[in-house]
C-alpha positions as semicolon CSV with decimal commas, in nm:
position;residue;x (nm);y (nm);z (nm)
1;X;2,418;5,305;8,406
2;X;2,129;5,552;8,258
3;X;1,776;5,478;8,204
4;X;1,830;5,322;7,855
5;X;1,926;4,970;7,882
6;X;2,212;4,799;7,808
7;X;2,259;4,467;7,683
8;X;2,242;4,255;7,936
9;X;2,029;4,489;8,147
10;X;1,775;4,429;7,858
11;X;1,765;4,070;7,879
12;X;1,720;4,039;8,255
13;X;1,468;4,343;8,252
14;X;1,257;4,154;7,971
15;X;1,263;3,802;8,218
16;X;1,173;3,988;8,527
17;X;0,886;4,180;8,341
18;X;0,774;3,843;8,200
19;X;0,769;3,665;8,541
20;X;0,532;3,910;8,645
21;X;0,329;3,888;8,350
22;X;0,239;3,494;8,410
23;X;0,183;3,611;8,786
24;X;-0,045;3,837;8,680
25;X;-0,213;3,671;8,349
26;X;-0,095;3,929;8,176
27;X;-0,073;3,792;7,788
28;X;0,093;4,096;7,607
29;X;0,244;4,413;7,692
30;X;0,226;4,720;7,486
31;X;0,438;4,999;7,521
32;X;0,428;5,329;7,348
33;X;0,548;5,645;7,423
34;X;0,646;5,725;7,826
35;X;0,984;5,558;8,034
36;X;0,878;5,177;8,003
37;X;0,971;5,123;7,656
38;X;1,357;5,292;7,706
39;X;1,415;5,090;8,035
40;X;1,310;4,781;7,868
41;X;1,510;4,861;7,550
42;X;1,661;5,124;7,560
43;X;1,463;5,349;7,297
44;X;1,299;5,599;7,376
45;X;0,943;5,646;7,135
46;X;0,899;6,048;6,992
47;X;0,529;6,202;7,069
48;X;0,438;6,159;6,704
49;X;0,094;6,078;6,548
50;X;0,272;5,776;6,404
51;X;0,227;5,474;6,634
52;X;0,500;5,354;6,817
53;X;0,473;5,008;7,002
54;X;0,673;4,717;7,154
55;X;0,495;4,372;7,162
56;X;0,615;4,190;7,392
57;X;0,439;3,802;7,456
58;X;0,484;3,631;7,747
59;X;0,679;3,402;7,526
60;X;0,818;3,429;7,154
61;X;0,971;3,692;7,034
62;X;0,930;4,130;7,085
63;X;0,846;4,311;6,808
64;X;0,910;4,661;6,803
65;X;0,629;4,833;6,546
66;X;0,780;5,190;6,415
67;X;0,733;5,414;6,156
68;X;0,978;5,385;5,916
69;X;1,102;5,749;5,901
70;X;1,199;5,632;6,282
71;X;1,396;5,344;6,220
72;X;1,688;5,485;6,152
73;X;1,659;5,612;6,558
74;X;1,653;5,275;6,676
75;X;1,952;5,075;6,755
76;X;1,960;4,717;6,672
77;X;1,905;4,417;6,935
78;X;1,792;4,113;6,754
79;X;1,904;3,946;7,093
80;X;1,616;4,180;7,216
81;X;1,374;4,223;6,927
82;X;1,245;4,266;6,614
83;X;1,225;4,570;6,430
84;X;0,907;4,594;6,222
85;X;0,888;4,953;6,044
86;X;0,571;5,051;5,898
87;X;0,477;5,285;5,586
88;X;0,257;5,577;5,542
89;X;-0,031;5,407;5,366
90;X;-0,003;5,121;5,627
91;X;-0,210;5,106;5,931
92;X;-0,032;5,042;6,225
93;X;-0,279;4,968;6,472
94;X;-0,369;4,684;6,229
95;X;-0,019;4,538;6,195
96;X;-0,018;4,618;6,590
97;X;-0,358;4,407;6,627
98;X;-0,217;4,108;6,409
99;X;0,071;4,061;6,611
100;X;-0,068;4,041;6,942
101;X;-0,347;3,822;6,751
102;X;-0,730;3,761;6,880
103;X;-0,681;3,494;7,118
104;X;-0,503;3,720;7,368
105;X;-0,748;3,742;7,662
106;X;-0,560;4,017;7,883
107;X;-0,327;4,300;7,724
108;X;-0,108;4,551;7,980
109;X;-0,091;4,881;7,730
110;X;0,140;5,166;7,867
111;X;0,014;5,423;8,074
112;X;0,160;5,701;7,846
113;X;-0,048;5,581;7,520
114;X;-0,241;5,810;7,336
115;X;-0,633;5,766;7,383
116;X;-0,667;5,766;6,984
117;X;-0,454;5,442;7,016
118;X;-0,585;5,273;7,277
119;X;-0,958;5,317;7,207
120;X;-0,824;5,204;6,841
121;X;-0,658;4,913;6,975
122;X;-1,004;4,811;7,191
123;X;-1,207;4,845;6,855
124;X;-0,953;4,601;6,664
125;X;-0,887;4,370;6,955
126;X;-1,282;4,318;7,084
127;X;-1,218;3,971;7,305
128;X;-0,912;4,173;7,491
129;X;-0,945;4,282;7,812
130;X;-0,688;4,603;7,877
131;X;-0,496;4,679;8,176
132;X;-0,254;4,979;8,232
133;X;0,129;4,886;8,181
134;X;0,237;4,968;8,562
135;X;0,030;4,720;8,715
136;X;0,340;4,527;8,567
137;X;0,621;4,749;8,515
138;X;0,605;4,996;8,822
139;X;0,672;4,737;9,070
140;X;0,997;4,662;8,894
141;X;1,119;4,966;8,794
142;X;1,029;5,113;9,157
143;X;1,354;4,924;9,306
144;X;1,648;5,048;9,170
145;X;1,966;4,863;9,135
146;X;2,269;5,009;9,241
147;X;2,341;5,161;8,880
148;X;2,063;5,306;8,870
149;X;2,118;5,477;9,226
150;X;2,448;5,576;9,101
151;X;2,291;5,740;8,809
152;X;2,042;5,926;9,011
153;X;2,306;6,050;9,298
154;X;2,506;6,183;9,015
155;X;2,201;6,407;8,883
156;X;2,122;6,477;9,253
157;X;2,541;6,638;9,288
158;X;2,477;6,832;8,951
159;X;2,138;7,026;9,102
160;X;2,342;7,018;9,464
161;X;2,623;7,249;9,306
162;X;2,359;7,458;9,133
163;X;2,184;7,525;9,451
164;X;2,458;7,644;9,656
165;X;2,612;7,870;9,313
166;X;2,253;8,072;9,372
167;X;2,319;8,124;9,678
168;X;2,615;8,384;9,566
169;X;2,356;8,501;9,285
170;X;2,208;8,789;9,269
171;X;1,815;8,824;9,281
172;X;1,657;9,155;9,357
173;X;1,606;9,389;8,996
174;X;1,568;9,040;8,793
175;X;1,264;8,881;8,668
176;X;1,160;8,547;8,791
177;X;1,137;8,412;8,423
178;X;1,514;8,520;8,453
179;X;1,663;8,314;8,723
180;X;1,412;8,036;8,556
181;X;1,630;8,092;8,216
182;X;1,956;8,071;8,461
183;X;1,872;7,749;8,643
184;X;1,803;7,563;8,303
185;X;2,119;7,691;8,172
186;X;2,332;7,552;8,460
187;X;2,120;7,218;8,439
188;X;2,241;7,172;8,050
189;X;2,549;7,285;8,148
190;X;2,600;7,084;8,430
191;X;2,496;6,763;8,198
192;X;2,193;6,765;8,183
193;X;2,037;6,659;7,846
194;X;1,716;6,821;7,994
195;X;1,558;7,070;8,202
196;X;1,259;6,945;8,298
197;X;1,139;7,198;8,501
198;X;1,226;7,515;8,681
199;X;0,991;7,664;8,949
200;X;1,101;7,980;9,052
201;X;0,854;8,190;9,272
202;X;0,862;8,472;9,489
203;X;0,669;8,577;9,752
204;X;0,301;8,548;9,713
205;X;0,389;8,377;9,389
206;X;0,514;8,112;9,567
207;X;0,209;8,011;9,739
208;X;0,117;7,827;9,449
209;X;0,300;7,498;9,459
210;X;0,366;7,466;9,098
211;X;0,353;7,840;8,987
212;X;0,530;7,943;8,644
213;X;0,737;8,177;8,614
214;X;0,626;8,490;8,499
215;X;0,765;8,771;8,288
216;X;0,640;9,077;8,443
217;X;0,718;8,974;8,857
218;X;1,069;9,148;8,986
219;X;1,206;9,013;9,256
220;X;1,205;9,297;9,491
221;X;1,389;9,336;9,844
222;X;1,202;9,132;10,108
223;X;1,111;8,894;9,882
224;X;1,121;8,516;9,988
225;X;1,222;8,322;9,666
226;X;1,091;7,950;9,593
227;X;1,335;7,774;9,334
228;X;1,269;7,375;9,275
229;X;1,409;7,248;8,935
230;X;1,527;6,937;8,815
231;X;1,585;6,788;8,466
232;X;1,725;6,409;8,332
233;X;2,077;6,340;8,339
234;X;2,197;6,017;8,179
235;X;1,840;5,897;8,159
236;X;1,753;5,976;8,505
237;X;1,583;6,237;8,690
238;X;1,678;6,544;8,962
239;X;1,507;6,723;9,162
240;X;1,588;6,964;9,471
241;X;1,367;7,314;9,569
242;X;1,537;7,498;9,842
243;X;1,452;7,850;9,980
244;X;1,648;8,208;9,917
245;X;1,544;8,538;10,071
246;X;1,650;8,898;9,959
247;X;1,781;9,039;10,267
248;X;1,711;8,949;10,585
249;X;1,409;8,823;10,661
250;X;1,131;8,844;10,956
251;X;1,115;8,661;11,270
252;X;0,740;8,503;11,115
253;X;0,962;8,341;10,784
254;X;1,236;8,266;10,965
255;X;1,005;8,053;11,289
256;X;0,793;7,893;10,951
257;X;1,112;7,807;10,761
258;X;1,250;7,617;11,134
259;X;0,912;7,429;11,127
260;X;0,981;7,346;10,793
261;X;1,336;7,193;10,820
262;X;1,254;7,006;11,125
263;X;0,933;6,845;10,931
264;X;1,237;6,742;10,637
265;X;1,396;6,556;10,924
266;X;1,113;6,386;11,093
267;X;0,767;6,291;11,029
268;X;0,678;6,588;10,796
269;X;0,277;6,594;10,848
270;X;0,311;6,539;11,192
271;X;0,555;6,793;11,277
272;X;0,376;7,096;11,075
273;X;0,041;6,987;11,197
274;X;0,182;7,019;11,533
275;X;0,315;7,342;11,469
276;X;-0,023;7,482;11,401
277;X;0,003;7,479;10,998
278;X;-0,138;7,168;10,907
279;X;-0,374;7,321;10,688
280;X;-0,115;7,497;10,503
281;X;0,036;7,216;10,409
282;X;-0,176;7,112;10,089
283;X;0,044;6,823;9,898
284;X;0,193;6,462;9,970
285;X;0,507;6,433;10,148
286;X;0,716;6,312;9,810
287;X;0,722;6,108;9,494
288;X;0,949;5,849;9,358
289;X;1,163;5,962;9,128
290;X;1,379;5,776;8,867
291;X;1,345;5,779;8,473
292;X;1,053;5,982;8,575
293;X;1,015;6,323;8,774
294;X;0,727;6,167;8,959
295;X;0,677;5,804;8,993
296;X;0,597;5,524;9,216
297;X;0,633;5,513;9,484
298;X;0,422;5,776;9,618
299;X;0,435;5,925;10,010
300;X;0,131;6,029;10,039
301;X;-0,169;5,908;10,292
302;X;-0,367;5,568;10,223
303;X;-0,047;5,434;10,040
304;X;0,042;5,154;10,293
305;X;0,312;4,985;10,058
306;X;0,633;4,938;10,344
307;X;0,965;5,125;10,165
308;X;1,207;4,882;10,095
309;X;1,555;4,906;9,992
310;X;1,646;5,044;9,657
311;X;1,307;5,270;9,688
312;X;1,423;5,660;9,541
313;X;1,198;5,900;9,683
314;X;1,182;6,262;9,758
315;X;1,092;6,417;10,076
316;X;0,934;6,794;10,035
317;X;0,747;6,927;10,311
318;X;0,587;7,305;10,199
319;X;0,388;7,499;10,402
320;X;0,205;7,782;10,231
321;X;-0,025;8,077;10,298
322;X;-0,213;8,224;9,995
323;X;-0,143;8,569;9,904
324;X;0,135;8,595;10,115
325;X;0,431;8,362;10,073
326;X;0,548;8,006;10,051
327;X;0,831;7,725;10,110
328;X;0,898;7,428;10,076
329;X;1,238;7,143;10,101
330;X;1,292;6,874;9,889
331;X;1,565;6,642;9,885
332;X;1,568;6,337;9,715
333;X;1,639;5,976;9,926
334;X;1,752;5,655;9,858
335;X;1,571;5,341;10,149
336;X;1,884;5,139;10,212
337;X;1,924;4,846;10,436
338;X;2,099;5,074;10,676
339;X;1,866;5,336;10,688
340;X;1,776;5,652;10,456
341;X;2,012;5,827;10,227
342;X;2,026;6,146;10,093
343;X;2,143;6,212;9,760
344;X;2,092;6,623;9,776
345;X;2,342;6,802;10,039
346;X;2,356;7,120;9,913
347;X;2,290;7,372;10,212
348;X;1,924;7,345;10,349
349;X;1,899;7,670;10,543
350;X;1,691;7,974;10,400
351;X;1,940;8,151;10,237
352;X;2,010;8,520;10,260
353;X;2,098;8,694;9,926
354;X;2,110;9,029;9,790
């Protein structure tokens, strides 16, 4: 099942979000652009100017509010919804504002939402408290169902064959724009509607976590290579980075690259720190991934929220040294009742390539 939601996912999606609503006191929700509105109905909102916005009441009916050169995008669910399209000379903050009415004391507005919108929004709703969306939505989305797994394991085997193809690719003589280009041309063609991203980074390059590729850096010989891409496949997200060097590399890479998988397998901080390169170890240990690259919930210190099962997460330990060189891991992991499970198994040693 993708991100979008079907029809009966809808339904049960829409009861759960408003049981947490009255738990909350949570009157409305208002969702714009970003992943709530497609898991909720299944449409996904364009990054227009034009205001798009679902209404959704604790009771009554959901209006979705688009523009009315949009409509023709959205599929109808009067099961779900109601489609209210709005005209140019309209204002659809107003028609926005009517629905959700003055006597709402508390409104949830998406965290994606434009500022223009939500400072508009405050202005025409002054006796309306605002909250962001994912004090309601994350905790639900955050557990995935088992079609939702599915979904993600099957854009975790697209990126897994993708891997281990580069690892008969050449790299030396190219550009690392170049083997950026490749990667998002295997992602499409692997099914991938999108590439979301493609980090590819060599040597000192890749001491910079989220470096982008450039134009004018060759890959030489000796080079250690940083590749971590992903992209959304049926509505949900991928994401895998593994390590390539061009020829054989030193003793030094190949001792950091050992810490490195051993951190993957075991308390990632810890095992780094203990090695002596805590300090070169400058991110969290993973996000949660789903209709989103990055989403709750997050590994990272001070979050004491336990893991429970149906929790998608990635685990990417990276150690780097400015100047010099980087790595990192990342495979992406499902919390089951029996224990983690990966959903990336493409090789995990540094690979040697030409």
């Amino acid at each position: 099942m993708s991100g979008r939601a079907g029809r009966d996912e809808g339904a049960e999606r829409i009861a759960r979000v408003r049981a947490r609503m009255d738990d909350l006191d949570v009157d409305a929700l208002l969702l714009s652009v970003g992943p709530d509105l497609p898991y909720l109905l299944g449409y996904e909102a364009m990054p227009l100017e034009r205001l798009t916005m679902l209404v959704l009441a604790k009771r009554g009916d959901a209006r979705l509010v688009v523009p009315r050169l949009e409509a023709p995008r959205v599929t109808a669910r009067p099961q779900l919804f109601e489609l209210v399209a709005w005209d140019e000379t309209d204002d659809p903050v107003a028609i926005v504002a009517g629905i959700v009415g003055r006597g709402v004391a508390r409104a949830a507005i998406g965290d994606h939402t434009w500022a223009r919108f939500v400072l508009e929004l405050q202005r025409a709703l002054p006796g309306t408290t605002f909250v962001p969306a994912s004090v309601v939505t994350a905790p639900i989305r955050m557990v995935k169902d088992a079609g939702e797994i599915a979904a993600l394991q099957r854009a975790a085997e697209a990126v897994d064959v993708i891997a281990a193809e580069m690892r008969t690719r050449p790299f030396a003589g190219r550009t690392e724009l170049d083997v950026h280009r490749e990667l998002v041309e295997r992602m499409l063609a692997l099914g991938h509607e999108r590439a979301n991203f493609a980090i590819v980074a060599a040597a000192e390059h890749a001491a910079s976590p989220h470096h982008e590729p450039s134009a004018e850096r060759v890959i030489r010989d000796g080079d250690i290579v940083l590749c971590d891409f992903g992209g959304t496949m049926r509505g949900y997200c991928s994401d895998i980075t593994r390590m390539f060097h061009v020829g054989e590399p030193h003793a030094e890479v190949r001792d950091v690259y050992d810490v490195l998988a051993q951190a993957q397998d075991a308390a990632a901080r810890r095992v780094i720190a203990a090695a002596g390169y805590g300090d070169s170890f400058v991110h969290r240990v993973g996000h949660g991934i789903g209709t989103e690259a990055h989403e709750d919930p997050y590994m990272v210190a001070g979050n004491s929220l336990p893991l429970v099962p149906g929790h998608v997460f990635s685990v990417e330990p990276g150690i780097y040294f400015p100047g010099r060189y980087g790595m990192r891991l990342e495979d992406i992991v499902v919390a089951t009742i029996d224990g983690p499970l990966r959903l990336n198994n493409a090789p995990r040693d540094l690979a040697v390539v030409s």
